[in-house]
C-alpha positions as CSV (number, residue, x, y, z in Angstrom):
1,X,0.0,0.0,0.0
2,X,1.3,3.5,-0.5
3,X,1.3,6.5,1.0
4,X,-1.0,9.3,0.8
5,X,-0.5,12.3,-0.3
6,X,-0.4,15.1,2.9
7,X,-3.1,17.4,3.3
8,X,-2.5,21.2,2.8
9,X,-0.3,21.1,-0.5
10,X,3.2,18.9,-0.2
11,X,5.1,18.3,2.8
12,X,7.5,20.8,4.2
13,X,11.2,20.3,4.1
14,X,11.9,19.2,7.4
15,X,15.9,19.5,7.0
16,X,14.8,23.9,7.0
17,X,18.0,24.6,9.5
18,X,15.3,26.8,11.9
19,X,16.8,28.8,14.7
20,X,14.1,27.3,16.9
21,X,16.0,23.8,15.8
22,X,19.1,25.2,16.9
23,X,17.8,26.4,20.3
24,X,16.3,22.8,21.3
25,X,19.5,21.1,19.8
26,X,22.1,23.6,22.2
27,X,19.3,22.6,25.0
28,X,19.8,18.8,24.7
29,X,23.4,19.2,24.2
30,X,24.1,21.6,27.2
31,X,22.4,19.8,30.0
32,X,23.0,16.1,28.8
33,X,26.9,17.0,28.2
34,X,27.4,20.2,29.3
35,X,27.4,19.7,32.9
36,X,29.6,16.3,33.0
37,X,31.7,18.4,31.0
38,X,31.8,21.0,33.5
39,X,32.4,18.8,36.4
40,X,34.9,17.2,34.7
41,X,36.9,20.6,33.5
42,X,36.3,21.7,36.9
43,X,38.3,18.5,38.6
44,X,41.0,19.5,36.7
45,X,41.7,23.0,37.4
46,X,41.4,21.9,41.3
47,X,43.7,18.8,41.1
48,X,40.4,16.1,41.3
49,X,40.2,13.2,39.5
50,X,36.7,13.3,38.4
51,X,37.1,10.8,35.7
52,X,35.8,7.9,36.8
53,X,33.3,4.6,36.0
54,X,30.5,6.3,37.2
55,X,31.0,9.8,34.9
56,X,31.8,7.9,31.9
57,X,28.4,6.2,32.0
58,X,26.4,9.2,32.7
59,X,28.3,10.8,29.5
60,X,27.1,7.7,27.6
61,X,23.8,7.6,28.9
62,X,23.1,11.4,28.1
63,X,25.2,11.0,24.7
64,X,22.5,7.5,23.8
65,X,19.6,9.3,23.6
66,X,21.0,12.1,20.9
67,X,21.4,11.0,17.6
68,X,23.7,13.0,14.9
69,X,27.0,14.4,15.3
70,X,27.4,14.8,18.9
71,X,27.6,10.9,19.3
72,X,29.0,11.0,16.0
73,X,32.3,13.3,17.7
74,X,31.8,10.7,21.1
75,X,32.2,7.6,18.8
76,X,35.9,9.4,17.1
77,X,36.9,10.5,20.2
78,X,36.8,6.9,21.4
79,X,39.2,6.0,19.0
80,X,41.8,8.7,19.5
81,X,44.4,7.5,22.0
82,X,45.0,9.5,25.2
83,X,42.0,11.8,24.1
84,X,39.6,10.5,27.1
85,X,40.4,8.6,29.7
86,X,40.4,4.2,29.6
87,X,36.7,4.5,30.8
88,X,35.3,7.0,28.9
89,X,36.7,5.3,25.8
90,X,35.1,2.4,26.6
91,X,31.9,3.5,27.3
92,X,32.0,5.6,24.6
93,X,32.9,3.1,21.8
94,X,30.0,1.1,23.2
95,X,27.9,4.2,20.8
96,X,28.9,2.8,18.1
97,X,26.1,0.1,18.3
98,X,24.1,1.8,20.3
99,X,21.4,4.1,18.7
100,X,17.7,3.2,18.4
101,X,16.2,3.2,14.9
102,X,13.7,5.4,14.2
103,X,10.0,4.0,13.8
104,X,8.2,3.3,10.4
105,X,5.9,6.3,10.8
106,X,9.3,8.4,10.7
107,X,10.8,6.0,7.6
108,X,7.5,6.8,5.5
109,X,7.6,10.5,6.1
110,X,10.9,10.6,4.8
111,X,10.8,8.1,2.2
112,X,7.8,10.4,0.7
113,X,9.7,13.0,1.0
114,X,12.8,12.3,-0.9
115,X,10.9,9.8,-3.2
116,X,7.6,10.8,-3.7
117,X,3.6,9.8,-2.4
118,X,4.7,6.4,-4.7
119,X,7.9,5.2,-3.2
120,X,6.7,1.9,-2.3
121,X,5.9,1.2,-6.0
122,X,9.3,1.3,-6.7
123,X,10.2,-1.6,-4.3
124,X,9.5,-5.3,-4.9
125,X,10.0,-5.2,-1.1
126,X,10.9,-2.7,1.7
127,X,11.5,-4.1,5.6
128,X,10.3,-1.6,8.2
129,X,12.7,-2.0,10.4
130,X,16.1,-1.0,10.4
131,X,18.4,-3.7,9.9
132,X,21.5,-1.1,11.4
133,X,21.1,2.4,13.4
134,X,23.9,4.8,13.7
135,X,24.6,8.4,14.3
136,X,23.4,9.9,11.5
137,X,21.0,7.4,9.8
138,X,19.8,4.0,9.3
139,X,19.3,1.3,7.0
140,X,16.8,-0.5,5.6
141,X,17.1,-3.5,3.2
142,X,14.5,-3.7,0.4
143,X,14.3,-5.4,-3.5
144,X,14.4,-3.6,-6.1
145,X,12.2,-4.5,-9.1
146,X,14.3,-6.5,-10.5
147,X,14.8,-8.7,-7.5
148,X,18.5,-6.9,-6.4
149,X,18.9,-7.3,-2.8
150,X,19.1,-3.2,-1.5
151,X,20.5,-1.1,1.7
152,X,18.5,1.6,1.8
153,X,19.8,4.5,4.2
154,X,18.2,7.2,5.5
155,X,19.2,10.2,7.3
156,X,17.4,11.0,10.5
157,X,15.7,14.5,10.6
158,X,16.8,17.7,11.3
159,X,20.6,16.7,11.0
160,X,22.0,20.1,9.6
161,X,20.4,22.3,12.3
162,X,21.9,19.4,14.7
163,X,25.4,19.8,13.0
164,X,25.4,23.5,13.2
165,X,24.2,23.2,17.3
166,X,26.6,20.5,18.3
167,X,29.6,22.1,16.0
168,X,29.2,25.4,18.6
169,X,29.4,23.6,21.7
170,X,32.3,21.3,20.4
171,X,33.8,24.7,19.8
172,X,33.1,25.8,23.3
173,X,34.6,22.3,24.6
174,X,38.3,22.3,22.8
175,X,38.6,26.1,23.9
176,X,37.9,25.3,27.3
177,X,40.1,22.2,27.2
178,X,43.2,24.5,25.5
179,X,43.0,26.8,28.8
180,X,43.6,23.7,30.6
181,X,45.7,21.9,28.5
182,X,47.4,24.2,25.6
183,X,50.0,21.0,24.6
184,X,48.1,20.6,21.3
185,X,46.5,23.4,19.4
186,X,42.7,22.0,18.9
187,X,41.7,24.7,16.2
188,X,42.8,22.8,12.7
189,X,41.5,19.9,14.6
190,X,38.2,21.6,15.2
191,X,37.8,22.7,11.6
192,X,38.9,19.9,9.9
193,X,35.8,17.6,12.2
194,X,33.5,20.2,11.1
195,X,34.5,20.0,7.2
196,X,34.1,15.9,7.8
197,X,30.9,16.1,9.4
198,X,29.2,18.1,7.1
199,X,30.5,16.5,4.0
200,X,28.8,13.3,6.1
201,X,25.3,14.9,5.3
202,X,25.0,14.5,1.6
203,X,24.6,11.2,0.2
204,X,25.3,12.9,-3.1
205,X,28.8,13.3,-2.0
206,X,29.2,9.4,-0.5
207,X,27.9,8.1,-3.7
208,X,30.6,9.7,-5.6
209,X,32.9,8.0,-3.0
210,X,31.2,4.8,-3.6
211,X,31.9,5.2,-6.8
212,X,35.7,6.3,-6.3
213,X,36.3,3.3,-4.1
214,X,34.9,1.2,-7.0
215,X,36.9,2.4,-9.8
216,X,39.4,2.0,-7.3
217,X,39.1,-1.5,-6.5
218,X,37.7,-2.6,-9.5
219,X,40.9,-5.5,-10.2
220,X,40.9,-6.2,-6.1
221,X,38.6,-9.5,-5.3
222,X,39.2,-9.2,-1.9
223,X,37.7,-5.5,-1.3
224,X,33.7,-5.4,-2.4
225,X,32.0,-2.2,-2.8
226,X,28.3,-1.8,-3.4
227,X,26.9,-0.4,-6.0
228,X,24.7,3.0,-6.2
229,X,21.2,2.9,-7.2
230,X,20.9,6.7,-8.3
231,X,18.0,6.9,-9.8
232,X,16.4,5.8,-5.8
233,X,18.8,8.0,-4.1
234,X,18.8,12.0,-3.1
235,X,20.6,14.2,-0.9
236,X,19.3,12.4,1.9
237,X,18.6,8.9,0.8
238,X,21.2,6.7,-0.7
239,X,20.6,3.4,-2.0
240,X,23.1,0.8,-2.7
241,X,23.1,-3.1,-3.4
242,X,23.2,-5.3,-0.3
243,X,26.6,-6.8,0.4
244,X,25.8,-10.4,2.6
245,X,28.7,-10.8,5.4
246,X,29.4,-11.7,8.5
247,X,30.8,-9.1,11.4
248,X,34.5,-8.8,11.7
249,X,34.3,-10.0,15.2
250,X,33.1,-13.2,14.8
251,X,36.4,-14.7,13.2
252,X,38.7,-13.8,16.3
253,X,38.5,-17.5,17.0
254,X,39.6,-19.0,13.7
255,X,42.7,-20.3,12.4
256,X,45.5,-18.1,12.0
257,X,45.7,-18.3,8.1
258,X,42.0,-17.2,7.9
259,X,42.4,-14.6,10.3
260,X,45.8,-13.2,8.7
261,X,44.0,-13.2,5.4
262,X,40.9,-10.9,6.3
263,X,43.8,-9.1,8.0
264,X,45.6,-8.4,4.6
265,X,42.3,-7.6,2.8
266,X,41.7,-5.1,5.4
267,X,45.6,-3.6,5.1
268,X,44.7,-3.4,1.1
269,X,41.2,-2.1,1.6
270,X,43.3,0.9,3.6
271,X,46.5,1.2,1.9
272,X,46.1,0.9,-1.2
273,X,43.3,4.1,-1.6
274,X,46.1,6.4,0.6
275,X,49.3,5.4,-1.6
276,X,48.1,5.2,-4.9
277,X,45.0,8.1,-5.2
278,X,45.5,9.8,-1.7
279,X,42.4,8.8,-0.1
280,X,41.7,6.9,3.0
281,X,38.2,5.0,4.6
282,X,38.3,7.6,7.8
283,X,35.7,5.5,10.1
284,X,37.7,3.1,11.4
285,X,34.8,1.5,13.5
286,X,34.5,-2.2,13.3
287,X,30.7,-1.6,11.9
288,X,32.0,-0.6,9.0
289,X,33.1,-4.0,7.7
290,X,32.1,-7.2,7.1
291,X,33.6,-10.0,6.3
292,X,32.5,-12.4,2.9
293,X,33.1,-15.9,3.0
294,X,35.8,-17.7,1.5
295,X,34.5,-20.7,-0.3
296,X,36.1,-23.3,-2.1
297,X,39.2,-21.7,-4.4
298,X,38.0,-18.1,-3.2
299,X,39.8,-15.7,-1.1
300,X,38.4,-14.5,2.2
301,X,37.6,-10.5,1.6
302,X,35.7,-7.8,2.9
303,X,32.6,-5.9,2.3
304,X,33.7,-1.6,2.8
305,X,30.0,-0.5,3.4
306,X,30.1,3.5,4.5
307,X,31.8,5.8,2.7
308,X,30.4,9.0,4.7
309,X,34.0,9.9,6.1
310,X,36.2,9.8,3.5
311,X,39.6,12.1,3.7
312,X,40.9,13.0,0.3
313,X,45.0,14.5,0.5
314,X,46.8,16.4,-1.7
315,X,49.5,14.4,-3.0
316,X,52.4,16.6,-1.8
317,X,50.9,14.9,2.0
318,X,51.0,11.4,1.0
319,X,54.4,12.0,-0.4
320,X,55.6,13.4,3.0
321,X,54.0,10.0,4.7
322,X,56.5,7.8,2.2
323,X,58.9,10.1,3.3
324,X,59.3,10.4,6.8
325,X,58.6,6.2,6.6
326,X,62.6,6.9,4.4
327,X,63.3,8.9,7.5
328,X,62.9,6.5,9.9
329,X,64.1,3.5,8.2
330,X,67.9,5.6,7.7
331,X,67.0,6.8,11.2
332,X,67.6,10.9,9.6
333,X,66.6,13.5,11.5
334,X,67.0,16.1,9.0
335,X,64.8,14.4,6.5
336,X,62.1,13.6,9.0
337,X,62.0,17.4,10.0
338,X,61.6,18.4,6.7
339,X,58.6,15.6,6.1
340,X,56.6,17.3,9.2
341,X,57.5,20.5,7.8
342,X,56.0,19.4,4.2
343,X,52.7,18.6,6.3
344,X,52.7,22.6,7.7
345,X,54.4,22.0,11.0
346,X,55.8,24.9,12.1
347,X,58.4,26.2,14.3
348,X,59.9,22.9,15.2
349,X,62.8,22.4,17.6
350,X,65.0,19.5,17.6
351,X,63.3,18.3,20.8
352,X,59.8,19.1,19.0
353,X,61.5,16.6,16.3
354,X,62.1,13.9,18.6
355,X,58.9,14.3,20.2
356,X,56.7,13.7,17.3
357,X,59.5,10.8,16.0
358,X,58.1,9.0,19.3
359,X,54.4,8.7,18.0
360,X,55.7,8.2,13.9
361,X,57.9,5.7,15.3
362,X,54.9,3.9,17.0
363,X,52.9,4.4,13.6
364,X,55.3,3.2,11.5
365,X,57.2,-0.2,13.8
366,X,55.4,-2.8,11.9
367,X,56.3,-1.4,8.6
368,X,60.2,-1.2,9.5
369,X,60.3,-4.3,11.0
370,X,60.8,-6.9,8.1
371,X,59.7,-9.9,10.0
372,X,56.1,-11.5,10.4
373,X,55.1,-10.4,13.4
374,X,52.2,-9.0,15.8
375,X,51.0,-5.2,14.7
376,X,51.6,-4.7,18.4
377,X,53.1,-7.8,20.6
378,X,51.4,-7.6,24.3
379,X,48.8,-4.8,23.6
380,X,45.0,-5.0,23.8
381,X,42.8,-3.6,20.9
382,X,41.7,-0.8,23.0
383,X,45.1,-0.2,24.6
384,X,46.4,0.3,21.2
385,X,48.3,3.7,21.2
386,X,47.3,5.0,24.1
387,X,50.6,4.4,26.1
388,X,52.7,6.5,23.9
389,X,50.2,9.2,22.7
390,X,50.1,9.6,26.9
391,X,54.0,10.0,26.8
392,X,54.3,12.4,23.4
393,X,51.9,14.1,25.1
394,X,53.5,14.9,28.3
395,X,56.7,16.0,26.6
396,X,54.3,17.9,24.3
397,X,53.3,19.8,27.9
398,X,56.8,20.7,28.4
399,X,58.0,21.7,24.5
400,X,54.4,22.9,23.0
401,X,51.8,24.1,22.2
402,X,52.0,22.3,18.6
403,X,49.6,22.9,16.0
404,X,49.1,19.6,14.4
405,X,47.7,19.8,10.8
406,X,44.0,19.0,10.0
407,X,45.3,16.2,7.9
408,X,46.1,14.4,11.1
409,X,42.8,13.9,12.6
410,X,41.7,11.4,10.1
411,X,45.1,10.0,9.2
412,X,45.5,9.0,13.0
413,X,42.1,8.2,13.8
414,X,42.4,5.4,10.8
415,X,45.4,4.2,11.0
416,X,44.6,3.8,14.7
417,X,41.3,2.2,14.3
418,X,43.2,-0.4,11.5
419,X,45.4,-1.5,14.2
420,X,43.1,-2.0,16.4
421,X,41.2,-4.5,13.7
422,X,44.8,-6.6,13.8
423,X,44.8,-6.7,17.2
424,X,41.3,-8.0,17.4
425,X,41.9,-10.8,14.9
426,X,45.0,-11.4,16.3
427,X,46.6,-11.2,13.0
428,X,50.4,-11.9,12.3
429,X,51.6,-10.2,8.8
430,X,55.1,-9.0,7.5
431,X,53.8,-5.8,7.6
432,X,56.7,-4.2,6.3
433,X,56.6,-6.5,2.9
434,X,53.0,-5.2,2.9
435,X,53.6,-1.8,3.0
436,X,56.6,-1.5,0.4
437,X,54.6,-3.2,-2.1
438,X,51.6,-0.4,-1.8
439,X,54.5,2.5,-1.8
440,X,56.8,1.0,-4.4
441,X,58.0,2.8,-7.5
442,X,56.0,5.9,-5.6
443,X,55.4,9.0,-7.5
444,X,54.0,12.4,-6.5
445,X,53.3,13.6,-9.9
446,X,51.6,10.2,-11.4
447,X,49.4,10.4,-8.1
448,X,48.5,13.5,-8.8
449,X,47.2,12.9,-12.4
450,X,45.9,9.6,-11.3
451,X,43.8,10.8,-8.2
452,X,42.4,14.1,-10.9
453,X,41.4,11.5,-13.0
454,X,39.4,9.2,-10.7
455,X,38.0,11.9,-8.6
456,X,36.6,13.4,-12.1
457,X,35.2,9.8,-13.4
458,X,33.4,9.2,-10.0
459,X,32.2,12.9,-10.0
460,X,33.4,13.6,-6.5
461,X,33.4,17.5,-5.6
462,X,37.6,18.9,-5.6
463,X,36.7,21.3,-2.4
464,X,38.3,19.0,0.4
């Protein structure tokens, strides 16, 4: 049965970014947040140790009942080392699975809405409830006419006036937290989360990444990508064939060859975007992927299914990546300095140097270790990092403030949340074989034209 058309001529837009959205939004935020916030802030100034079991689950209590990009900033955060304390990470990365759906009365006002009074006709079949619920939206999966198994996603109400509201009080947080901590320069860091989450409200813009990581990946067998239905997607709606797999998670108990084999999928699905077109998957979280099954003569891959965060980097950044891994491996100082320089470091002093060789050291040990081997021997998945992010950052207290580049944010959150995905499969790899393969025969100029090329094909805006 199909809708009916509303009463009163056609429905409004309910995305209109009202100041009376706004106001509710800084409401919600302010009193679910704001005062945990406070408390916490206010610990620190007096010497208290406020951060404890019972604070972090009041944050994730008042954080599970907003949806949009306030738990989508709570979900990142989680994955930053040293950014929160253990127990907030770990009731915050609980968020990640966490959001109710919204109910079919919601799904059919918006499905009229970005479809038409007829959307159902254009489904052989449409579920009414969500078969996953995250920050931003939710998916359905449906049948197209033609019997093609669909993901529908849908993008919950009022999510611009929610950026624009949750934007201002992250704004507020990181320039409290730089009067109490001024080691690290939040500012780039605050703009380049905004530029993210924005870009994470048009489907227009993740079906041209779909379509990037497609052309991308179009010789790989072990990295699926779904395809876009366009003509049943919008701004707001995106539709995209179904990928069948299995959660990441559930093959942390299967033989080692299996497990290093998803693992090498997973180090292609990431690598191989960055070195070659200068793009990485920025969401590291392990919702993101699922895992096809290997059957008889087939390889064991992996199904990349949102493509909301992607990070696109001018070449002249990737080429500092490749070269402060040369740094490193000759163990020169000069030639590192002048890789964090290439990023738009400034003012660094030799100690600065060392400093940030500390975390690109910790980054980069797999990769200069030619040997098969843990990506971290001894360290739990949610440990990962967070023991020498804690020390850069206490030297960082003593040598700073630093301004670390926008880039960064993403760069580290990924690579970050990737080793955390071979420490939960337990994965042994010569990572180092891996990674000169993806940066061999490396060229800044044939990146450049190649990444112009494929960004063009897939129609993905330029504006970063």
């Amino acid at each position: 049965m199909t809708d009916k058309p509303p009463r009163g001529g056609p429905p409004k837009d309910d995305e209109a970014n009202r100041l009376g959205r706004r106001v509710r939004r800084y409401a919600q935020v302010g009193a679910g947040v704001g005062g945990i916030a406070a408390r916490a802030a206010g610990g620190r100034l007096f010497g208290v140790n406020t951060f404890n079991e019972r604070t972090a689950r009041e944050l994730k209590s008042a954080l599970g009942g907003l949806k949009g990009p306030i738990m989508k900033v709570a979900q990142m955060i989680a994955t930053i080392p040293d950014a929160v304390p253990a127990e907030f990470a770990a009731e915050l990365a609980e968020l990640q699975s966490a959001a109710p759906p919204m109910g079919w009365p919601f799904v059919k006002r918006r499905m009229r809405a970005e479809l038409g009074p007829g959307w159902e006709a254009r489904f052989k079949s449409f579920e009414r409830e969500a078969a996953a619920a995250a920050s931003l939206g939710q998916v359905h999966r449906a049948t197209a006419l033609d019997g093609t198994l669909l993901a529908v996603k849908l993008q919950y109400p009022d999510m611009q006036s929610a950026v624009d509201a949750d934007l201002n009080q992250l704004g507020l947080i990181f320039s409290i937290h730089r009067r109490i901590d001024s080691a690290i320069d939040t500012r780039e860091m605050y703009a380049e989360i905004g530029a993210r989450l924005r870009e994470e409200l048009d489907y227009e813009r993740e079906a041209a990444h779909m379509r990037l990581y497609k052309h991308i990946f179009a010789d790989e067998a072990r990295v699926a990508v779904p395809d876009v239905h366009a003509e049943l997607s919008t701004k707001r709606l995106l539709t995209m064939g179904w990928l069948d797999g299995a959660p990441l998670l559930d093959f942390r108990d299967h033989d080692m060859a299996t497990r290093n084999a998803i693992a090498e999928a997973m180090f292609a699905a990431w690598w191989a975007p960055f070195s070659r077109y200068g793009v990485i998957h920025g969401d590291p979280h392990l919702g993101n992927y699922t895992v096809r099954s290997g059957g008889a003569g087939e390889d064991w891959g992996i199904n990349l299914l949102d493509y909301g965060c992607i990070r696109i980097f001018p070449p002249a950044f990737v080429a500092g990546v490749v070269e402060l891994y040369r740094a490193l491996e000759t163990n020169d100082r000069d030639r590192a300095a002048a890789a964090y320089e290439n990023w738009g470091f400034r003012n660094l002093s030799g100690e600065l140097i060392d400093t940030l060789n500390v975390w690109a050291g910790f980054i980069y040990a797999p990769m200069l270790d030619d040997r098969v081997r843990s990506v971290a021997d001894g360290v739990r998945p949610g440990e990962y990092g967070r023991k020498e992010a804690f020390a850069v950052h206490k030297r960082l207290r003593e040598l700073g403030p630093v301004t670390p580049p926008r880039e960064f944010v993403f760069m580290d959150r990924a690579a970050i949340g990737l080793g955390s995905v071979f420490l939960h499969l337990g994965a042994e790899l010569n990572f180092h074989r891996l990674f000169n393969e993806a940066i061999e025969a490396f060229d800044t100029q044939a990146l450049d034209k190649r990444q112009s090329a494929a960004l063009k094909k897939a129609g993905v805006p330029l504006a970063a």
